[in-house]
C-alpha positions as CSV (number, residue, x, y, z in Angstrom):
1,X,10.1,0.6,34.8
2,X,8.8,-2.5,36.4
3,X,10.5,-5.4,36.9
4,X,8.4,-8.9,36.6
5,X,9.1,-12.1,37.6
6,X,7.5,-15.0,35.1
7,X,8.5,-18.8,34.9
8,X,8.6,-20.8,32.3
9,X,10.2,-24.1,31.2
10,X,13.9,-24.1,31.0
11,X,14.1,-25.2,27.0
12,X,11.5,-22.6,26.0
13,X,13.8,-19.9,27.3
14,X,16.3,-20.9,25.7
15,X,14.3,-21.2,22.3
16,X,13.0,-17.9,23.0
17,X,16.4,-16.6,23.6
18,X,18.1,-17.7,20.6
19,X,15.3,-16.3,18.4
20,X,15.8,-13.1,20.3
21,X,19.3,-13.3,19.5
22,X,18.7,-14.0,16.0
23,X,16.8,-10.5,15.9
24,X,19.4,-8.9,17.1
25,X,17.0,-8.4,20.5
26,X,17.5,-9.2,24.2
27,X,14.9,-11.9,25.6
28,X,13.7,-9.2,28.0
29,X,13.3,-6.5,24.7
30,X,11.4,-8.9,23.2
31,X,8.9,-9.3,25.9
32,X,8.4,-5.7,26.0
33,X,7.3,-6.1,22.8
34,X,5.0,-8.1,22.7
35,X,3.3,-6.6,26.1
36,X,3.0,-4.1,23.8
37,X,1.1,-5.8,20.9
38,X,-0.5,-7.7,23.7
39,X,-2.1,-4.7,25.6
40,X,-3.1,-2.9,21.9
41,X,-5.8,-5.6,20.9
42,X,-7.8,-5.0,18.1
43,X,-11.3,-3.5,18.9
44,X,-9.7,-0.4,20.7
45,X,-11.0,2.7,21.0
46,X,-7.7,3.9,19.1
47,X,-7.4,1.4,16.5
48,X,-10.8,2.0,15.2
49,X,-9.7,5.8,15.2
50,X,-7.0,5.0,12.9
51,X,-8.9,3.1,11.0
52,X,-12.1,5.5,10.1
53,X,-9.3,8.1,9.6
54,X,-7.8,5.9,7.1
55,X,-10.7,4.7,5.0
56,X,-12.6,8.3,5.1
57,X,-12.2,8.2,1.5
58,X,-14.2,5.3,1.0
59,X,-17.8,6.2,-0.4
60,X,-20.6,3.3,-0.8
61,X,-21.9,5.4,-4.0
62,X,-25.3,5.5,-2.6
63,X,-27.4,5.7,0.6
64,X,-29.0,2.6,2.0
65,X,-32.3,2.2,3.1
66,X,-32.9,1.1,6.7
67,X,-33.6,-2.9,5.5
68,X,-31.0,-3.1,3.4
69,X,-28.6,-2.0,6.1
70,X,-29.8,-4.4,8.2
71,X,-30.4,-7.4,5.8
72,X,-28.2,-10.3,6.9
């Protein structure tokens, strides 16, 4: 594991470590967290992966012609 070094204002660690206390979380767990929610933006190559595989039951009921696919 990495370590990093970040600053910040002196009251806004202290927020953020008594919300992370109130989650029953460290201040440093809950920056891993949201580095990972951070770095898993929407529009990846995975995301839209899980989300074909989840509506591949979805059916339009008909085929579209080329204009009305493209109608905006």
């Amino acid at each position: 594991m990495k370590n990093v070094t970040l600053s910040a204002d002196e009251d806004l660690v202290e927020q953020a470590r008594l919300i992370a206390r109130s989650q029953r979380k460290t201040l440093n767990g809950a920056f891993r967290e949201w580095l990972r929610q951070y770095t898993a933006r929407p529009g990846s190559a995975r995301d839209v992966d899980s989300l074909m595989k989840r509506l591949g039951h979805v059916r339009a009921g008909r085929h579209f012609t080329r204009d009305e696919m493209n109608e905006r």
